[in-house]
DOFI-856805 format. One record per atom (N, C-alpha, C): residue number from 1; x, z, y; residue in one letter. Coordinates in Angstrom, 2 decimals, decimal comma. Example, Ala and Ser with C-alpha at 12.3 -4.5 7.8 and 13.67 -1.06 7.14 Angstrom:
BEGIN
[r 1 [13,19 7,80 -5,69] A]
[r 1 [12,30 7,80 -4,50] A]
[r 1 [13,20 7,80 -3,30] A]
[r 2 [12,85 7,08 -2,25] S]
[r 2 [13,67 7,14 -1,06] S]
[r 2 [12,90 7,87 0,03] S]
//
This chain:
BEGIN
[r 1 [-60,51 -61,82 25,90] X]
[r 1 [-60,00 -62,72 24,90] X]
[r 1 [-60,62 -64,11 25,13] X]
[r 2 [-59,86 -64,85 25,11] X]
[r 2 [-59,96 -66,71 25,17] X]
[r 2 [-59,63 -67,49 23,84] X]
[r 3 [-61,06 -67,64 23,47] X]
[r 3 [-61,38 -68,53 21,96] X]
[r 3 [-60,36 -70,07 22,49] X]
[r 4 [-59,89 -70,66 21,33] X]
[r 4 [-59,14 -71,89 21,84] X]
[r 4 [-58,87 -72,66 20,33] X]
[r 5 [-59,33 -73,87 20,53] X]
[r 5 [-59,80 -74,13 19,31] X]
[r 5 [-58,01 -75,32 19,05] X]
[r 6 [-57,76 -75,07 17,75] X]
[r 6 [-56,67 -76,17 17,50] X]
[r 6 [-55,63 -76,02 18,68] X]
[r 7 [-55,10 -74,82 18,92] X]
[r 7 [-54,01 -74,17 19,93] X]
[r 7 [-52,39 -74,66 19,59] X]
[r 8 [-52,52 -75,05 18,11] X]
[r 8 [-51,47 -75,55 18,03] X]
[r 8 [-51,06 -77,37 18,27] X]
[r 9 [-52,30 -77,86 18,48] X]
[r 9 [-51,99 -79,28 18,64] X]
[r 9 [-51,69 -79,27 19,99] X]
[r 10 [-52,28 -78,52 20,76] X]
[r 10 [-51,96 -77,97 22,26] X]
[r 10 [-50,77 -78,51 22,73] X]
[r 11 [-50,17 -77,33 22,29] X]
[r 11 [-48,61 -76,81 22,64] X]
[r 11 [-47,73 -77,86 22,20] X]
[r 12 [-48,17 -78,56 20,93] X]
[r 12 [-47,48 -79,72 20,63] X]
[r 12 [-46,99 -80,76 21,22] X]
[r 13 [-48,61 -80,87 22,31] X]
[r 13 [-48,51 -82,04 22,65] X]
[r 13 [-48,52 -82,03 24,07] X]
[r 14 [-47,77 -80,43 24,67] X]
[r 14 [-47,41 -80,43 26,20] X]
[r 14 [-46,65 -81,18 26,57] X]
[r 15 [-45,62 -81,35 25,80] X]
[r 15 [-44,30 -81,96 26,56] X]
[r 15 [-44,40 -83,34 25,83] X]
[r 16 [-45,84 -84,32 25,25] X]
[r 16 [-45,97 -85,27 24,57] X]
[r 16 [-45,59 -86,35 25,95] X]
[r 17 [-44,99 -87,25 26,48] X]
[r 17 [-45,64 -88,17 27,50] X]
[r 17 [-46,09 -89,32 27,53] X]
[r 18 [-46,79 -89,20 26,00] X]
[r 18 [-47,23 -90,35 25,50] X]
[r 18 [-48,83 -89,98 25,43] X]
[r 19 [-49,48 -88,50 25,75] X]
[r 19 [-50,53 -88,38 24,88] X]
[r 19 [-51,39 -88,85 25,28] X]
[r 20 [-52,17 -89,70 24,12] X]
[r 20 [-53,10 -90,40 24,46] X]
[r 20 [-54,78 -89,86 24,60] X]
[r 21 [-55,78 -90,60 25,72] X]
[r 21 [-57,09 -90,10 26,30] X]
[r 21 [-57,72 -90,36 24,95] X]
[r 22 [-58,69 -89,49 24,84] X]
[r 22 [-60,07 -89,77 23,72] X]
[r 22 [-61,53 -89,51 24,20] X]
[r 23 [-62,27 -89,53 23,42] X]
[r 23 [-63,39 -89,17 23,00] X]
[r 23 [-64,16 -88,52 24,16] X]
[r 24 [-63,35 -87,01 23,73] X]
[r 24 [-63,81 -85,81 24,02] X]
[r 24 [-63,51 -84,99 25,22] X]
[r 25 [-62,24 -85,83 26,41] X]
[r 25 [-61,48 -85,53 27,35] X]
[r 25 [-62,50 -85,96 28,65] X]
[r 26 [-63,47 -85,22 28,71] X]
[r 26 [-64,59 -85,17 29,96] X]
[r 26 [-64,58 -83,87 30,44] X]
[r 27 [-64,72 -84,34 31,83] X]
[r 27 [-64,85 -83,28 32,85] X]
[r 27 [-66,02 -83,80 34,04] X]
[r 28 [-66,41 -82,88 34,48] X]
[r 28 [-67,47 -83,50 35,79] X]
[r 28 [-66,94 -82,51 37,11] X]
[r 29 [-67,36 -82,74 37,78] X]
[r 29 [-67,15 -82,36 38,99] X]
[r 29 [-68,31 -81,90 40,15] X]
[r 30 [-69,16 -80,68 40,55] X]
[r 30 [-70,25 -80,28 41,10] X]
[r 30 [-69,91 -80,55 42,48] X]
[r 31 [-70,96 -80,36 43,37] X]
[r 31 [-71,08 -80,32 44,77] X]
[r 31 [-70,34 -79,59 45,16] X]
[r 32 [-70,20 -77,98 44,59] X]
[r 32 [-69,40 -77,22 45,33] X]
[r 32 [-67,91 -77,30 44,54] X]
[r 33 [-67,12 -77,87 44,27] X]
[r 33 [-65,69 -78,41 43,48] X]
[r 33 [-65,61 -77,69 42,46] X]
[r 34 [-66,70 -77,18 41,62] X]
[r 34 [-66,66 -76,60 40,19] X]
[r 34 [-65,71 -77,99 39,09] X]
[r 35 [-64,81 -78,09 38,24] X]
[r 35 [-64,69 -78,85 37,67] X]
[r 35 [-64,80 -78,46 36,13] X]
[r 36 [-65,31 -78,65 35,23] X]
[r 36 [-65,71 -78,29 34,27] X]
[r 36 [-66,68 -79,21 33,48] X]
[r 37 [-66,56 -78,94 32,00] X]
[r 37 [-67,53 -80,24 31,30] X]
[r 37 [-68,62 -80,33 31,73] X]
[r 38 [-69,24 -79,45 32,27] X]
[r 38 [-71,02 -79,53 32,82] X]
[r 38 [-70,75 -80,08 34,18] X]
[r 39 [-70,18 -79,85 34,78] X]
[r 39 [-69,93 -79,84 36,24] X]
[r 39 [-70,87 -79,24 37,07] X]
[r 40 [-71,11 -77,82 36,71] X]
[r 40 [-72,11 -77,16 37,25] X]
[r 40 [-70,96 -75,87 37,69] X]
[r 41 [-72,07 -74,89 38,61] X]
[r 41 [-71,48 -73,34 38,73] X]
[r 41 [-71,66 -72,39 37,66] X]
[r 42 [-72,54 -73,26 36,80] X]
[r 42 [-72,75 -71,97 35,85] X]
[r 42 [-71,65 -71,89 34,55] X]
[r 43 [-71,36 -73,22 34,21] X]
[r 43 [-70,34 -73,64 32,91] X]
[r 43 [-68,94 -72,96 32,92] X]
[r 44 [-68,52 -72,46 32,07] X]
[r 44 [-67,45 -72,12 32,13] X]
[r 44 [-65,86 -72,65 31,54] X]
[r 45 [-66,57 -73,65 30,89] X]
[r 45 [-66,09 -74,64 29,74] X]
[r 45 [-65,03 -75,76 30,46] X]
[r 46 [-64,14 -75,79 30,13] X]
[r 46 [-63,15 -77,32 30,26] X]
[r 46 [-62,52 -77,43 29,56] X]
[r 47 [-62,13 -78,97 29,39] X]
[r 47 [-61,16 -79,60 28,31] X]
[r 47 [-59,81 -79,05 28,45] X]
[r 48 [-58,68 -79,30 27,89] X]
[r 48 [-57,70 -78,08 28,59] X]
[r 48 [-56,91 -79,19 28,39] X]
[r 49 [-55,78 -79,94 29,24] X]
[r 49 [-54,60 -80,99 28,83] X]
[r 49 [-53,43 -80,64 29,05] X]
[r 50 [-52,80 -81,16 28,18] X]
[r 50 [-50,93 -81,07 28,59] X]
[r 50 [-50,94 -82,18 29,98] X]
[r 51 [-49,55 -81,40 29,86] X]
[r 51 [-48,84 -81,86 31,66] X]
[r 51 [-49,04 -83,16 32,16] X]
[r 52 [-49,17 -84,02 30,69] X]
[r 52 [-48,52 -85,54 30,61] X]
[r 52 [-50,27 -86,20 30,70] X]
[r 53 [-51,27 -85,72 30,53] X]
[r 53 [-52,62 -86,55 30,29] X]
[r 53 [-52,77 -87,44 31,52] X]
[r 54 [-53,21 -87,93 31,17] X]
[r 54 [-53,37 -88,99 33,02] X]
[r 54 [-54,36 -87,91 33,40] X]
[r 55 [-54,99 -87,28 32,69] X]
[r 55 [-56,24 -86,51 33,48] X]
[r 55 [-55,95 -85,25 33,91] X]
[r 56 [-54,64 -84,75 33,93] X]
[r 56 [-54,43 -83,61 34,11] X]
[r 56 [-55,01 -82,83 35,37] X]
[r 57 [-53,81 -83,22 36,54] X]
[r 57 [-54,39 -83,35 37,69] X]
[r 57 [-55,59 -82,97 38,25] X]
[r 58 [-56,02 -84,40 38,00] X]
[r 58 [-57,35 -84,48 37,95] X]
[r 58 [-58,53 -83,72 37,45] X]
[r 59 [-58,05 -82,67 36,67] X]
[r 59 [-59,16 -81,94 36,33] X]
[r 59 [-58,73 -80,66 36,24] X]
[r 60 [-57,71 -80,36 37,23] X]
[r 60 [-57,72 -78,84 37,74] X]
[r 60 [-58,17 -79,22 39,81] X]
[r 61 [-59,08 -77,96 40,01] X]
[r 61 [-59,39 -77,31 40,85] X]
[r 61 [-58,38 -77,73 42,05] X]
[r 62 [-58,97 -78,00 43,09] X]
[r 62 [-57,51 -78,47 44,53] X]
[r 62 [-57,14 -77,02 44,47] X]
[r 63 [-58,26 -76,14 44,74] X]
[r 63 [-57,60 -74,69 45,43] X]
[r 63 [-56,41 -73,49 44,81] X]
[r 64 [-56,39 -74,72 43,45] X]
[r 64 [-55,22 -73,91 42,56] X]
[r 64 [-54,38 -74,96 41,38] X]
[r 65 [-54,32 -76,24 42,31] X]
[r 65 [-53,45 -77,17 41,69] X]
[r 65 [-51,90 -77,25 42,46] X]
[r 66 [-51,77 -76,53 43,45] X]
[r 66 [-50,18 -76,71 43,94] X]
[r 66 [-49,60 -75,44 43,46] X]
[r 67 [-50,27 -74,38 43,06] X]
[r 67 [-49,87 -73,40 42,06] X]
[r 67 [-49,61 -73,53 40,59] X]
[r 68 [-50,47 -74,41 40,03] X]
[r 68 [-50,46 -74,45 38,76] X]
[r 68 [-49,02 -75,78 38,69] X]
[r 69 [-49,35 -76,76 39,08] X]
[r 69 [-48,07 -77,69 39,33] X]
[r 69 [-46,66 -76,57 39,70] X]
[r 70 [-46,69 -75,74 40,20] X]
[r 70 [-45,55 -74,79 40,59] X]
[r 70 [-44,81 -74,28 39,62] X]
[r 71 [-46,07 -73,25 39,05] X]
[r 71 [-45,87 -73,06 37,03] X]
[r 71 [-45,05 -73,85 36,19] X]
[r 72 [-45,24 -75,19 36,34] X]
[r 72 [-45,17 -75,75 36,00] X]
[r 72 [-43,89 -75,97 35,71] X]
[r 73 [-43,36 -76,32 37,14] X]
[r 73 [-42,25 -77,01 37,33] X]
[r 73 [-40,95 -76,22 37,86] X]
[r 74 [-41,67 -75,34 38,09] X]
[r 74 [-40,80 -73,90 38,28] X]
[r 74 [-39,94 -73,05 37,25] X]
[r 75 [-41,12 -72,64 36,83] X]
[r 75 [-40,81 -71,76 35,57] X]
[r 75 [-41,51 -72,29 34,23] X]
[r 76 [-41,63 -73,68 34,43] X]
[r 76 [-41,68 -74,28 33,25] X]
[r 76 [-42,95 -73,99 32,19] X]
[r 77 [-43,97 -73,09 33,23] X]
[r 77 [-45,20 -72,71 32,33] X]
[r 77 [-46,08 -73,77 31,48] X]
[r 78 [-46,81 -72,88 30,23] X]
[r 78 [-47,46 -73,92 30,16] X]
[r 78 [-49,19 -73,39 30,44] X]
[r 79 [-50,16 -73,51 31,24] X]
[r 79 [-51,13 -73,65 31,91] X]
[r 79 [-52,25 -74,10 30,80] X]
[r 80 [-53,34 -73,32 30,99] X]
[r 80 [-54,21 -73,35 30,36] X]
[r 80 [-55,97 -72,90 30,62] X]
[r 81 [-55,54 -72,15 31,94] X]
[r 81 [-56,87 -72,05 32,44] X]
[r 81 [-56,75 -71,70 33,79] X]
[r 82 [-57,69 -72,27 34,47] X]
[r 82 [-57,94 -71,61 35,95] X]
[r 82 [-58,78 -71,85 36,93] X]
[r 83 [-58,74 -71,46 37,88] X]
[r 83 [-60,15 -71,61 38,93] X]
[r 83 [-60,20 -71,26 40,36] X]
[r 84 [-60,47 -72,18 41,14] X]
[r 84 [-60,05 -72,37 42,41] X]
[r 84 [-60,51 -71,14 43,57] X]
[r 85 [-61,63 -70,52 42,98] X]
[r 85 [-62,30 -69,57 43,28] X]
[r 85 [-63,91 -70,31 43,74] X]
[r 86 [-65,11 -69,93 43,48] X]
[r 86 [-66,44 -70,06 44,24] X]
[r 86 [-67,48 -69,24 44,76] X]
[r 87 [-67,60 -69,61 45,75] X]
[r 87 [-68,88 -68,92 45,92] X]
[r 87 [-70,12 -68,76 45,05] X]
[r 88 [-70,93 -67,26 45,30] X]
[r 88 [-72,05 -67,33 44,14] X]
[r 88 [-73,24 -68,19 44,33] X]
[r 89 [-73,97 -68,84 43,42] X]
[r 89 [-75,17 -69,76 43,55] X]
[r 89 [-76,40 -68,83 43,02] X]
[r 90 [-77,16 -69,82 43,10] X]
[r 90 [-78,31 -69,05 42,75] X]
[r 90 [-78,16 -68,47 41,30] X]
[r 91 [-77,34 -69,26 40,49] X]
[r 91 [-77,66 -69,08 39,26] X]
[r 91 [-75,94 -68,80 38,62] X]
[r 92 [-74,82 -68,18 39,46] X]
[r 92 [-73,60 -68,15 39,33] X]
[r 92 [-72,95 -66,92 40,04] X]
[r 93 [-72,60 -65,92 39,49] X]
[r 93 [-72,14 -64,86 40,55] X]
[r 93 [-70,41 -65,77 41,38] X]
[r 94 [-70,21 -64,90 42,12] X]
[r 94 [-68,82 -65,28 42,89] X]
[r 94 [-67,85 -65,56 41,71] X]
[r 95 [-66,84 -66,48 42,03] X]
[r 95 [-65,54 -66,54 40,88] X]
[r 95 [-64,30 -66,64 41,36] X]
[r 96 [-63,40 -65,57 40,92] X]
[r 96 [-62,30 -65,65 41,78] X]
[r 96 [-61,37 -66,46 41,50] X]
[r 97 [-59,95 -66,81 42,10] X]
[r 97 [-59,23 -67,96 42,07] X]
[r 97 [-58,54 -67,05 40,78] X]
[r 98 [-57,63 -68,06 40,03] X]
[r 98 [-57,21 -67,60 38,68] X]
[r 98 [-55,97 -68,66 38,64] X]
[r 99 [-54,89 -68,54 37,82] X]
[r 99 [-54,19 -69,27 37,02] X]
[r 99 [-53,97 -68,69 35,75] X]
[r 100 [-53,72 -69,26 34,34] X]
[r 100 [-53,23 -68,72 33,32] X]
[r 100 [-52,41 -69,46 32,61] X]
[r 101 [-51,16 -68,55 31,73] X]
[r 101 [-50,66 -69,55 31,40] X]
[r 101 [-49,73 -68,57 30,32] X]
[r 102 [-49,77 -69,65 29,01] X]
[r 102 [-49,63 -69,06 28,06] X]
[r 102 [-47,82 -69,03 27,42] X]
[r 103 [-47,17 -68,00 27,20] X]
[r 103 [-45,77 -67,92 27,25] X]
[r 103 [-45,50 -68,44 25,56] X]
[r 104 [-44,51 -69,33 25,51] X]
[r 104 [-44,17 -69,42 24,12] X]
[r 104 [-44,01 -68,19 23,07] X]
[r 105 [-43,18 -68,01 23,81] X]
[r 105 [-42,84 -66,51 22,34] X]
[r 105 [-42,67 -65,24 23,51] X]
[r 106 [-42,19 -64,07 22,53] X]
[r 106 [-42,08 -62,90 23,56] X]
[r 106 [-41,39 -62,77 24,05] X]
[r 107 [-40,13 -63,19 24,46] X]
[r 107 [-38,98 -63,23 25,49] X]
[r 107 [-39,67 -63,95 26,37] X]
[r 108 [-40,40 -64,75 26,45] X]
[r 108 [-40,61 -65,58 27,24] X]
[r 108 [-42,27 -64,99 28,20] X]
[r 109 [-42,54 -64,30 27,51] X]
[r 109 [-43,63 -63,60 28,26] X]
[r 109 [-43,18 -62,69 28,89] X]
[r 110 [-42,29 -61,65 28,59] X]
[r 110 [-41,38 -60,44 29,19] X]
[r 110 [-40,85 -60,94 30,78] X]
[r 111 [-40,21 -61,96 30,57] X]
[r 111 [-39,96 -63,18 31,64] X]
[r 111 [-40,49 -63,43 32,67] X]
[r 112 [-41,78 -63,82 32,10] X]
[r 112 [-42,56 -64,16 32,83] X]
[r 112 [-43,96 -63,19 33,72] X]
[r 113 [-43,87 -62,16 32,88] X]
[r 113 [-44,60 -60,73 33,02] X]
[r 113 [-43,98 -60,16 34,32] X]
[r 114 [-42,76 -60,18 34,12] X]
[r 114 [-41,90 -59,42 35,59] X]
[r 114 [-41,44 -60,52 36,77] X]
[r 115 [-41,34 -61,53 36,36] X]
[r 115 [-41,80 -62,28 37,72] X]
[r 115 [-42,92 -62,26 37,92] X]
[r 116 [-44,51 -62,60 37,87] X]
[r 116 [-45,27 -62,64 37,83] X]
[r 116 [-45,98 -61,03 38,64] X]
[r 117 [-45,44 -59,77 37,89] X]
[r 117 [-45,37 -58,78 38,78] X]
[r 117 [-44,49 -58,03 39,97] X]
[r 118 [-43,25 -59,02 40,20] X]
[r 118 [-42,39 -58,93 41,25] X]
[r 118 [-43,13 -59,80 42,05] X]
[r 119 [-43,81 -61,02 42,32] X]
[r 119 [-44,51 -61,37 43,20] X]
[r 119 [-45,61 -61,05 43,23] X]
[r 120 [-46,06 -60,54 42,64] X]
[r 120 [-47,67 -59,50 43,04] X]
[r 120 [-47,32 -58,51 43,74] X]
[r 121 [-46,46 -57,63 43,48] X]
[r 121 [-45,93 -56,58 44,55] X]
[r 121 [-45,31 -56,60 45,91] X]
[r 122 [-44,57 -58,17 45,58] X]
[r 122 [-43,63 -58,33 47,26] X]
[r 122 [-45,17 -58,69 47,80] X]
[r 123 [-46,02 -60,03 47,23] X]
[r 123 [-47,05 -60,19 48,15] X]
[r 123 [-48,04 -59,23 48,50] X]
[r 124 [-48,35 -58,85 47,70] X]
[r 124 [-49,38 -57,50 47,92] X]
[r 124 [-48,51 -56,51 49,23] X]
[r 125 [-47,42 -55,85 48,95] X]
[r 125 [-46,78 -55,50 50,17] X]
[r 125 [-46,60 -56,32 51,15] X]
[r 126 [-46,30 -57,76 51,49] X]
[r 126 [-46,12 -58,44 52,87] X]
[r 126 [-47,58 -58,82 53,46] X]
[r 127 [-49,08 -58,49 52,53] X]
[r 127 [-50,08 -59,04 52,99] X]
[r 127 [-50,91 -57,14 52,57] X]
[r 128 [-50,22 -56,12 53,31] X]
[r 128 [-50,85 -54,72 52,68] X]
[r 128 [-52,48 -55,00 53,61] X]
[r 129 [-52,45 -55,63 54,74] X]
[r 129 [-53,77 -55,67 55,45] X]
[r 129 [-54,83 -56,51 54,85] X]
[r 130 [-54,76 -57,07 54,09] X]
[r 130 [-55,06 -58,64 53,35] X]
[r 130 [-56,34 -57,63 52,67] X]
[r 131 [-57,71 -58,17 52,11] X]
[r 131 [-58,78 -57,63 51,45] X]
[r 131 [-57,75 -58,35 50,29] X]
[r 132 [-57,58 -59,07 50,00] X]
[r 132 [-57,21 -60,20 48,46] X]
[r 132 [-55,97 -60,01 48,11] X]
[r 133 [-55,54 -59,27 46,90] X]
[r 133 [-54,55 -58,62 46,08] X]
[r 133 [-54,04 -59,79 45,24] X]
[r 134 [-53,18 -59,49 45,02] X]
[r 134 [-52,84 -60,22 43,67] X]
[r 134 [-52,50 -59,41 42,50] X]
[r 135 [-52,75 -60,03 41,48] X]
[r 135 [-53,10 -58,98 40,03] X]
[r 135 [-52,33 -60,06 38,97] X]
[r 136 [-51,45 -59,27 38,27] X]
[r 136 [-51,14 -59,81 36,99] X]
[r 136 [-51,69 -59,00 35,67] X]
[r 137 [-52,97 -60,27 34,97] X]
[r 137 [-53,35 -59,85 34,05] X]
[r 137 [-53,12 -60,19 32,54] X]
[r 138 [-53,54 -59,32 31,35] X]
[r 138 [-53,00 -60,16 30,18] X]
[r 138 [-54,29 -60,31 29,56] X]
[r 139 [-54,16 -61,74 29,12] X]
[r 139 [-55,54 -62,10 27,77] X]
[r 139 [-54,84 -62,66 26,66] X]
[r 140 [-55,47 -62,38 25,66] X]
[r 140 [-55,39 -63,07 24,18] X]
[r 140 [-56,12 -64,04 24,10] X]
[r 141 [-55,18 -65,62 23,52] X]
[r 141 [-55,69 -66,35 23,25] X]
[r 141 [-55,71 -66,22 21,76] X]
[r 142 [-57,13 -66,91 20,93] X]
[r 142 [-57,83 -66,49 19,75] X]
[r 142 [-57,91 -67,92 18,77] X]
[r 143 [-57,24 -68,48 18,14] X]
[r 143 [-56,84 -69,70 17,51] X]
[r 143 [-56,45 -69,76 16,11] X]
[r 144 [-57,67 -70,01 15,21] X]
[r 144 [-56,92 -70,65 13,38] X]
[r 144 [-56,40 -69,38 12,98] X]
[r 145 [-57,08 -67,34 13,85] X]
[r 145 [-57,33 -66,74 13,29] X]
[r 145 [-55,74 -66,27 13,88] X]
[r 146 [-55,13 -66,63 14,70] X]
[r 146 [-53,82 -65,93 15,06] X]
[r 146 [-54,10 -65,74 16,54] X]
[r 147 [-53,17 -64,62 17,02] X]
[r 147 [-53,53 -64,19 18,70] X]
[r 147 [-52,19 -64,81 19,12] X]
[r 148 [-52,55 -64,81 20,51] X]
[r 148 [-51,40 -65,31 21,50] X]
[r 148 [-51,33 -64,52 22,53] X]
[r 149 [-50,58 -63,85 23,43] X]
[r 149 [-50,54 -62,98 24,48] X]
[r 149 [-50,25 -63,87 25,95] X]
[r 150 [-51,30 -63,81 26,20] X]
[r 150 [-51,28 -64,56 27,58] X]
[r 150 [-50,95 -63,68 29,14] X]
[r 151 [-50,90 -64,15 29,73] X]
[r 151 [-50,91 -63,64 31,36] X]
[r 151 [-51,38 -65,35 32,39] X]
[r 152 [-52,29 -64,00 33,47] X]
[r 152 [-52,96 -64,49 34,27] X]
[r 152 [-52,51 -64,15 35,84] X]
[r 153 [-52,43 -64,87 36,52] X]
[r 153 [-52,43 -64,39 38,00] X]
[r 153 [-53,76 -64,60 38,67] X]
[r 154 [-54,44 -63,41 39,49] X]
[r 154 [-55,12 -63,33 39,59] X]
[r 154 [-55,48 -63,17 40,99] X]
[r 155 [-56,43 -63,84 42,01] X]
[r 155 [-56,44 -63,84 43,40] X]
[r 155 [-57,20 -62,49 43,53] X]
[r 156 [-58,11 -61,09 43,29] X]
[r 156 [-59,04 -60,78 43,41] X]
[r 156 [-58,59 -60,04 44,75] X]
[r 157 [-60,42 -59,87 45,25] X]
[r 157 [-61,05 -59,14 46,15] X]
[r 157 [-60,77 -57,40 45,94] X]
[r 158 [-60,53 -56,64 46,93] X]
[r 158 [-61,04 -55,40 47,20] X]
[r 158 [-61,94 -54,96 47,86] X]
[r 159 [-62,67 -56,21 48,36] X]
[r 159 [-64,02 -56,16 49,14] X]
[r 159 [-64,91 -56,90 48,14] X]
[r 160 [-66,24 -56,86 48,37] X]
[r 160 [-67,43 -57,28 47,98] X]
[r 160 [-67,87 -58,33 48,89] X]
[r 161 [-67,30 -58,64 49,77] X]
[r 161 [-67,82 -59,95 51,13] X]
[r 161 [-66,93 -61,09 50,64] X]
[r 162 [-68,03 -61,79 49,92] X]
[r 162 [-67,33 -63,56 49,53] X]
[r 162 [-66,81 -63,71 50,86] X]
[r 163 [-67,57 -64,19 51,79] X]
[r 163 [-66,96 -65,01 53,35] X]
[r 163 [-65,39 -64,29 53,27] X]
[r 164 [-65,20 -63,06 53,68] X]
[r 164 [-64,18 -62,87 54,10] X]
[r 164 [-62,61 -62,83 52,65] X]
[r 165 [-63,48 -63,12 51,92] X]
[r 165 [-62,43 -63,43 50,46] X]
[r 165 [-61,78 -64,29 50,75] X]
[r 166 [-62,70 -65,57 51,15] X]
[r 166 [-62,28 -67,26 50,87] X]
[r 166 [-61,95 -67,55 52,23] X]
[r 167 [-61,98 -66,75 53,23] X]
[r 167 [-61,55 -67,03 54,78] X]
[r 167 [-60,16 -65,98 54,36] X]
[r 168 [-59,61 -65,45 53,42] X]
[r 168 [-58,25 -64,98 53,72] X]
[r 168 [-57,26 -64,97 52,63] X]
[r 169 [-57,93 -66,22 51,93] X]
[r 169 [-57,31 -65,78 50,41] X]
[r 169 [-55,87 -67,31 50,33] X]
[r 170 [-56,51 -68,03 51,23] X]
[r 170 [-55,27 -69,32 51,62] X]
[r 170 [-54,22 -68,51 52,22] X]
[r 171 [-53,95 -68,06 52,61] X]
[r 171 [-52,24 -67,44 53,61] X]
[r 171 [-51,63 -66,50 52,39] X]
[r 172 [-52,10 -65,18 51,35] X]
[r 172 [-51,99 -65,13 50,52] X]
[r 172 [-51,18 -65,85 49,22] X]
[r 173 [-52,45 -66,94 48,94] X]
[r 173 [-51,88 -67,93 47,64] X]
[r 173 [-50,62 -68,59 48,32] X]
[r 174 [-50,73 -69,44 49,45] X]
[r 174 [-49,49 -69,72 50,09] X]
[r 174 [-48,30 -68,86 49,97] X]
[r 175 [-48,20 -67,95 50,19] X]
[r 175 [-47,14 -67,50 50,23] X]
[r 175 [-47,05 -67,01 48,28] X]
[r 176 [-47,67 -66,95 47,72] X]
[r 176 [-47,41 -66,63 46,23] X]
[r 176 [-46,41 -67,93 45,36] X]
[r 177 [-47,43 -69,35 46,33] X]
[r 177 [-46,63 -70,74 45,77] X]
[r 177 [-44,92 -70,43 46,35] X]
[r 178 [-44,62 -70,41 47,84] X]
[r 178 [-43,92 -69,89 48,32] X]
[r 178 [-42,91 -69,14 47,32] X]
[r 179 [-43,34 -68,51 47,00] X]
[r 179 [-41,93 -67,44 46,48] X]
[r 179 [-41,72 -67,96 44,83] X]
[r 180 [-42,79 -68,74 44,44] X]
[r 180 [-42,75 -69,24 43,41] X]
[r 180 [-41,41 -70,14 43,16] X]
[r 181 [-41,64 -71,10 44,85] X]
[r 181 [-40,14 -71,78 44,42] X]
[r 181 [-38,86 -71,59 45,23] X]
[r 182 [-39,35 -70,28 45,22] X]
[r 182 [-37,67 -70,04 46,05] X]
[r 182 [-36,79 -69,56 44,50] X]
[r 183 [-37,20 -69,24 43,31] X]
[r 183 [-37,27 -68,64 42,51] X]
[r 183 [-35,95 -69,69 41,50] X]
[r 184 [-35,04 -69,05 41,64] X]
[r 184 [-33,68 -69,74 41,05] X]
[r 184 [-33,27 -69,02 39,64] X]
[r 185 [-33,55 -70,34 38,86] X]
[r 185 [-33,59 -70,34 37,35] X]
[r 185 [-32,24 -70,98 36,71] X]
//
């Protein structure tokens, strides 16, 4: 479950293309491309923006911004968490690559549930030699005391060897963006 504070000004203000920067819209950026308010490996925390922020972009992860832009513009998702994948630090276990993204209502998750697991299966079958699966998962987002049913795509390992995760997990996601937009709506 994913706490999310004021979920409805969110959603409001995805398709805003006016919305304006504040305050509180910081992100940092670590040595190893962690992006997150601390800008460390250990934080888990980020600001979360609609499509339209000038900072959007900019404060998702390279290793899972031509996916999340895909979501996007594809199937019209709306995006809310994710992570490029990292290696573990001293003070950070390994983190795998992630997208999430939260469906308006339930037709629209059903939707998005079976695409989401029609390309986990074609890829998982065209990459059966591959250590790195793809997984469609579901989380609840937790907001003003109401749930939301989310889904996640998920890069994970069937091995325990970071090196050989992040040395095979690009040909994979490629081909996941790939089928993403062959995908006629």
């Amino acid at each position: 479950m994913t706490e999310f504070s004021d979920l409805t000004s969110f959603v409001d203000s995805w398709e805003d293309r006016f919305v304006e920067v504040t305050e509180f819209d910081i992100f940092k950026q670590s040595s190893n491309g962690n992006i997150n308010t601390d800008g460390t490996a250990v934080c888990c925390d980020s600001p979360i923006f609609p499509k339209y922020h000038r900072y959007f972009k900019r404060s998702i992860e390279p290793g899972v911004r031509d996916l999340t832009i895909a979501l996007i513009l594809k199937l019209n998702c709306i995006t809310y968490s994710s992570c490029q994948g990292h290696f573990s630090t001293t003070d950070a276990v390994m983190r795998q690559r992630y997208v999430a993204v939260m469906p308006r209502d339930e037709e629209e998750y059903q939707k998005l549930f079976n695409i989401f697991n029609q390309i986990a299966e074609l890829t998982n079958y065209h990459f059966s030699e591959n250590p790195v699966k793809v997984v469609v998962g579901n989380d609840n987002l937790e907001s003003e005391g109401k749930t939301t049913k989310c889904l996640t795509l998920f890069f994970v390992s069937n091995d325990a060897d970071e090196l050989e995760y992040f040395r095979e997990i690009e040909s994979v996601y490629d081909y996941v963006i790939q089928q993403i937009n062959q995908i006629k709506i």
